[in-house]
matplotlib code that plots the C-alpha trace (Angstrom):
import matplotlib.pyplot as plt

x = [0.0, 1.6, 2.3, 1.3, 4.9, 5.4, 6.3, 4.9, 2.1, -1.7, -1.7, -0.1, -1.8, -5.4, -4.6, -3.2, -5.9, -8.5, -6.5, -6.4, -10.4, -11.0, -9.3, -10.8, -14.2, -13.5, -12.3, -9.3, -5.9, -3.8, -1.8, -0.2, -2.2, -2.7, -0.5, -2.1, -5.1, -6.1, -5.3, -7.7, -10.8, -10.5, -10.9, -13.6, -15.3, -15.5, -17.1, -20.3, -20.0, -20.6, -23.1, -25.0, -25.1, -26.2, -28.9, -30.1, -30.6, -32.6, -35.3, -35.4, -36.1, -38.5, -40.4, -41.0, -42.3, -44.6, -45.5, -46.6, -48.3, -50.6, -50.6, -51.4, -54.3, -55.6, -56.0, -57.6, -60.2, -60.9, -61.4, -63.7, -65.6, -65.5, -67.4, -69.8, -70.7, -70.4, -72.1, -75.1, -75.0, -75.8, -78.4, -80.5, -79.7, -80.6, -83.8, -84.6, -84.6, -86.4, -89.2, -89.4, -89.5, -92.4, -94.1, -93.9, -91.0, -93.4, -91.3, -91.7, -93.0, -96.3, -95.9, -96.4, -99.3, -101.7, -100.6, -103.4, -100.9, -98.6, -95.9, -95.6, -95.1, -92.5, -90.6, -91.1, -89.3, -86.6, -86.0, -85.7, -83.2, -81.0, -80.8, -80.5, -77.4, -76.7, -76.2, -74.1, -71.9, -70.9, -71.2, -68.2, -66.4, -66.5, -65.5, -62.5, -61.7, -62.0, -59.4, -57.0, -56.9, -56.4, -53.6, -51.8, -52.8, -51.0, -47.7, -47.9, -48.0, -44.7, -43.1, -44.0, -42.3, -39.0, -39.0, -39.3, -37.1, -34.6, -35.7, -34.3, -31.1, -30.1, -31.8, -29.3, -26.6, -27.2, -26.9, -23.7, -22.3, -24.6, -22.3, -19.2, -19.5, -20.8, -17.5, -15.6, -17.3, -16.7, -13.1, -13.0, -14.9, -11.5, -9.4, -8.5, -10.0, -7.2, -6.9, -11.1, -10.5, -7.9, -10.2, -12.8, -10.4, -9.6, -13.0, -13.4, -10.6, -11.4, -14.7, -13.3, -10.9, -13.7, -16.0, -13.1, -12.6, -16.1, -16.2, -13.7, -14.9, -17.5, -20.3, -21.0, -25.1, -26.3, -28.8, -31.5, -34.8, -36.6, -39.9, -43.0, -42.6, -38.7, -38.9, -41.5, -39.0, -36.2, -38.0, -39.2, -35.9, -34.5, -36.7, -35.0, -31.9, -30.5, -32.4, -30.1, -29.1, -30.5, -30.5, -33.6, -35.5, -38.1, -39.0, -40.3, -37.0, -34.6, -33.6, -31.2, -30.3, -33.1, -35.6, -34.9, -34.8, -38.2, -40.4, -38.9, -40.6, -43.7, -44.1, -43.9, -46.7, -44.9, -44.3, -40.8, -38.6, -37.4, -33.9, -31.4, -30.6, -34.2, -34.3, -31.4, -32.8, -36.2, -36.2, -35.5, -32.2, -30.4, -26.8, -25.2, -24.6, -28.1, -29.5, -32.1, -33.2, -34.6, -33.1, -31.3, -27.9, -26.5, -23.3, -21.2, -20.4, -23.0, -25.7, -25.8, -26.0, -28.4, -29.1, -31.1, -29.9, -30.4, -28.8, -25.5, -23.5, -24.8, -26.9, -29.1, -27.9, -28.5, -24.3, -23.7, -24.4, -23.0, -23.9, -27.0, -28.9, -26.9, -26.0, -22.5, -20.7, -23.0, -19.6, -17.8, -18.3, -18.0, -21.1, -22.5, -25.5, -28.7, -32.4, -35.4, -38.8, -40.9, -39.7]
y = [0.0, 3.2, 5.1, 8.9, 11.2, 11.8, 15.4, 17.0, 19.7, 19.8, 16.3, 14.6, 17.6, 16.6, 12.5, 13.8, 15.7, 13.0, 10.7, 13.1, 13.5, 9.8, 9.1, 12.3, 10.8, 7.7, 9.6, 7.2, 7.7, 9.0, 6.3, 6.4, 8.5, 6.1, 6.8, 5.5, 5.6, 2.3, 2.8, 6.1, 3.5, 0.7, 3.6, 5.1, 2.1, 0.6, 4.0, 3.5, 0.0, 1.2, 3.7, 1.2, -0.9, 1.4, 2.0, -1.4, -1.5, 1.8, 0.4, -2.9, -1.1, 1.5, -2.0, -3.3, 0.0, 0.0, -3.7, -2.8, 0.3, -1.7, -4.2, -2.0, -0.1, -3.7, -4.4, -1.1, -1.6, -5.0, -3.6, -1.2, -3.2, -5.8, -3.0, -2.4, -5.9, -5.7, -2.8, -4.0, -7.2, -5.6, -3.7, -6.7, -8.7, -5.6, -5.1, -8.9, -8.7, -5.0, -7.1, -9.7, -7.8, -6.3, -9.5, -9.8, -12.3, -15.3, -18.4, -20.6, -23.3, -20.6, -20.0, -23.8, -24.4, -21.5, -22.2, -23.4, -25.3, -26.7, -28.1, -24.8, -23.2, -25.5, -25.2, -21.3, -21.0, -23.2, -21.2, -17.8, -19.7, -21.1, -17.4, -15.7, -18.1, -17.9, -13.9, -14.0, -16.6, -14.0, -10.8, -13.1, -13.9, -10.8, -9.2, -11.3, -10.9, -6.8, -7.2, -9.3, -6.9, -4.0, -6.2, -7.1, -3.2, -1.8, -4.2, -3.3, 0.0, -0.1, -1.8, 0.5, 3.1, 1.1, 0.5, 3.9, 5.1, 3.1, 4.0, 7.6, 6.1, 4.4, 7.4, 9.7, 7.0, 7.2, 11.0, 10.6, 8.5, 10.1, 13.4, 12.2, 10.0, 13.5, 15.0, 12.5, 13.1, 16.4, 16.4, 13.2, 15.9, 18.1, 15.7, 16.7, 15.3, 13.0, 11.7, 11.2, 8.9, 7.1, 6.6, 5.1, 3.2, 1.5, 0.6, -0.5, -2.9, -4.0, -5.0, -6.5, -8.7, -9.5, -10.9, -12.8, -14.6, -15.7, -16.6, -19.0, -20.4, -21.8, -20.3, -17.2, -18.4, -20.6, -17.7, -20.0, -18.6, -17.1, -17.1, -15.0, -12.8, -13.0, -11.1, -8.7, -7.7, -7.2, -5.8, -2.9, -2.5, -2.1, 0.9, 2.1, 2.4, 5.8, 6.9, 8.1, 5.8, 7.4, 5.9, 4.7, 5.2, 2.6, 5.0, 6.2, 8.8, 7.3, 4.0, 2.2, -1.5, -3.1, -0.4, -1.3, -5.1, -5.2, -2.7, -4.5, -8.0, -6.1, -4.9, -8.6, -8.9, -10.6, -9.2, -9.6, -8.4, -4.8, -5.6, -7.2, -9.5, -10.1, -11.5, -13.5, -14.8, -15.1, -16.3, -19.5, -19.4, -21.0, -22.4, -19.2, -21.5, -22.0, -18.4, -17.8, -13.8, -12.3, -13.7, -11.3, -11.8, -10.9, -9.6, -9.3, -11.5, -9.3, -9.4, -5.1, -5.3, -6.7, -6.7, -8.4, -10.6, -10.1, -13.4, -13.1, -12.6, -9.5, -7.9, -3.9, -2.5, 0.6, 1.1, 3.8, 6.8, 9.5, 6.7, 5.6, 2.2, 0.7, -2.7, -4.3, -7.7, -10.2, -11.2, -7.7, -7.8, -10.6, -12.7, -13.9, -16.0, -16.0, -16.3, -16.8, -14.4, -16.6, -20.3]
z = [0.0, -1.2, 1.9, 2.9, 2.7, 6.3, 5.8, 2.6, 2.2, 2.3, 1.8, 5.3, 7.2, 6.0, 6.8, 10.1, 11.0, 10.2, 12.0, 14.9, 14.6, 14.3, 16.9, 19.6, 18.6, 20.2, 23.6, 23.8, 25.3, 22.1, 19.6, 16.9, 13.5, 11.0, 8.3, 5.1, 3.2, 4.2, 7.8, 7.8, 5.8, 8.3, 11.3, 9.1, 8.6, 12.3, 13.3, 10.7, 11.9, 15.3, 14.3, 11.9, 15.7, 17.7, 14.9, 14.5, 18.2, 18.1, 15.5, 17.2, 20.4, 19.1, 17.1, 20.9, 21.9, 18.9, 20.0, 23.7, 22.8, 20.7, 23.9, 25.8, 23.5, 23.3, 27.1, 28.1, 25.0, 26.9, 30.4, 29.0, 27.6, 30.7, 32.3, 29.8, 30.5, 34.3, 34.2, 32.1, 33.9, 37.2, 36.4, 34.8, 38.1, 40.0, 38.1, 38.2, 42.2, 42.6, 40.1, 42.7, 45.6, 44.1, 43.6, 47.0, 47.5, 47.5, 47.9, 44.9, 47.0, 47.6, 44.1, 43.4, 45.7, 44.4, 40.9, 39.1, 36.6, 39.4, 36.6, 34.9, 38.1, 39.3, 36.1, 36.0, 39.8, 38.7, 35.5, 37.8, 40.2, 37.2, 35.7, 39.1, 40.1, 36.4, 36.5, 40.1, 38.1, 34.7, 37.3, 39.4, 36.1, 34.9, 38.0, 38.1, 34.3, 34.9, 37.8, 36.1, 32.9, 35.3, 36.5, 33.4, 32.1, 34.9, 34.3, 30.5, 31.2, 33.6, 30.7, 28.5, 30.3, 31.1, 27.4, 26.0, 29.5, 27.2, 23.9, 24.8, 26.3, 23.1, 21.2, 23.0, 22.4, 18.8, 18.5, 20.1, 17.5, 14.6, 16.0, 16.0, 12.5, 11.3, 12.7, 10.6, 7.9, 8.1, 8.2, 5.4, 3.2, 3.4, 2.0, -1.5, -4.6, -5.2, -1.6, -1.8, -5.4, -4.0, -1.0, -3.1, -5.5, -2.2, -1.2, -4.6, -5.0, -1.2, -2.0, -5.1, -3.5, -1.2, -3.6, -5.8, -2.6, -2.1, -5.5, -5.1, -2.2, -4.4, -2.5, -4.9, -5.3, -8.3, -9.4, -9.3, -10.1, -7.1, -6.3, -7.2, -3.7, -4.1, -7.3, -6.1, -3.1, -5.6, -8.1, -5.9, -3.9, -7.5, -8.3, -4.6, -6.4, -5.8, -2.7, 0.2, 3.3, 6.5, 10.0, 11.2, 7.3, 6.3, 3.1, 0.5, 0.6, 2.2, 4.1, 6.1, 5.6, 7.1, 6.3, 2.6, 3.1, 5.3, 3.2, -0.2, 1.4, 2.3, -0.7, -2.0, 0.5, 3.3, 6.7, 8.3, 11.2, 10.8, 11.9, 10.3, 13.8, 13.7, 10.6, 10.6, 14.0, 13.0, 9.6, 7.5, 6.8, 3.7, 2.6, 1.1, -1.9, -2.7, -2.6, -4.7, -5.8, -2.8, -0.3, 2.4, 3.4, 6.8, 7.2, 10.3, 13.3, 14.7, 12.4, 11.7, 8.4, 5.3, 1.7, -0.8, -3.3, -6.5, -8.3, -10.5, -7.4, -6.5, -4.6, -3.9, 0.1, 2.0, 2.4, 5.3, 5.8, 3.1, 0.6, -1.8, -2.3, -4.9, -6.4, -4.9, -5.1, -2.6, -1.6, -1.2, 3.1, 5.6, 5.0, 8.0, 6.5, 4.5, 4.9, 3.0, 4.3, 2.3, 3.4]

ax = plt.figure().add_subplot(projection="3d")
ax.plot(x, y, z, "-o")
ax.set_aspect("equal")
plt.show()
């Protein structure tokens, strides 16, 4: 790798001071400034791998706080409507026994012995005492089933607030490194026009290598034919093409990895986890060798990153931030696995 002259011009000063940037944002005792091109993209690229972390944890957080408000909606429209019941209930019973009290409370037995149709009598007393013991039972029930939804209400609600208490932790977390990448960014931007091409010559050939590797590994996908809902997905992420990657984006401007990858799948007409460690922990997963077109493949020992895959080896991504949904070698990051939303 050609190396960065230690002590000549614009050129060293701007590497330095990204090194110098890169390295404040991480609020680590100083080390050594890295002193080449490639030195300065690995640093780069471990802090959008942190952010891209941190942001996948976000949405999976803010999903469970989507989940238990709609839990929660759910058990208050139930104890309302437990007391409607209750409510009504009581009154019939109440009504029942202010109509007997008027009758004069005569004990069926009375009732049996003036009847002029004895039979019909007896069965008419034991009809009232099956529906008066019949009433007390539902009134009981639904007593109990009012105090138990008040019960679990009040716990969902507690959760509720623990999980949005930590929604805004990670939310502030995310700023933080949404800052700090934006700081690198910043100072990147300042390289010259030169040092930026040869930054993304590097990336290229990086990614190149990458995906010559998998090839020959023999694991590059056979391109088989997907399926009807496998080339919906990649037929609309394909007319995403373009559109800006933005944390936390689940469209129509913008997206991040799993935005892309879980709108693309519900626009195939299949519902699937909104993060990528989600759906490489909740869905069918498949050999890497036998991907099929719209598949998604996770990347990363820690799951933070997905695409879909397109067949021919390649396949559309949300990159980072900075960058646009494009098409890239399947192969061109460390693939962790693959899964199949429609197995």
């Amino acid at each position: 790798m050609r190396q960065i002259p230690g002590a000549h011009g614009r050129r060293t000063a701007a590497v330095v001071t990204l090194a110098l940037a890169l390295t404040a944002t991480l609020h680590r005792p100083a080390v050594a400034a890295p002193q080449t091109l490639a030195e300065v993209r690995a640093e780069l690229d471990r802090l959008y791998h942190r952010a891209e972390v941190a942001t996948e944890k976000y949405n999976a957080l803010d999903g469970k706080v989507t989940r238990q408000e709609k839990r929660l909606g759910t058990l208050r429209t139930q104890v309302a409507s437990a007391e409607r019941k209750l409510s009504r209930l009581t009154g019939l019973a109440g009504a029942a026994a202010r109509s007997q009290y008027r009758g004069g409370g005569v004990p069926a037995e009375v009732q049996f012995a003036l009847a002029g149709d004895p039979e019909r009598a007896l069965d008419n007393a034991s009809l009232v005492r099956r529906a008066q013991l019949g009433t007390q039972r539902v009134i009981s029930a639904l007593t109990t089933t009012k105090e138990e939804l008040r019960t679990r209400g009040d716990a969902a609600a507690e959760e509720l607030k623990r999980l949005r208490r930590n929604r805004g932790s990670l939310d502030s977390h995310r700023r933080t490194i949404r800052s700090r990448i934006d700081e690198a960014r910043t100072v990147e931007s300042r390289l010259e026009e030169k040092q930026r091409r040869e930054l993304a010559a590097l990336e290229r050939r990086t990614a190149d290598e990458a995906q010559a590797e998998w090839v020959r590994s023999g694991v590059d996908g056979a391109g088989t034919e997907g399926s009807s809902a496998g080339r919906e997905a990649v037929a609309f992420a394909t007319g995403e093409l373009g559109k800006p990657y933005v944390w936390g984006a689940e469209g129509p401007d913008s997206y991040d990895c799993s935005g892309l990858t879980s709108k693309a799948w519900l626009a195939a007409g299949v519902v699937i986890p909104r993060t990528s460690q989600e759906q490489w922990r909740r869905l069918h997963r498949v050999p890497v060798g036998k991907m099929r077109p719209g598949d998604l493949i996770i990347y990363n020992a820690d799951a933070s990153h997905v695409s879909l895959y397109i067949g021919d080896g390649r396949m559309i991504h949300a990159p980072r931030p900075g960058r646009r949904v494009t098409v890239a070698p399947a192969g061109s990051m460390e693939i962790l696995g693959a899964v199949r939303p429609d197995a």
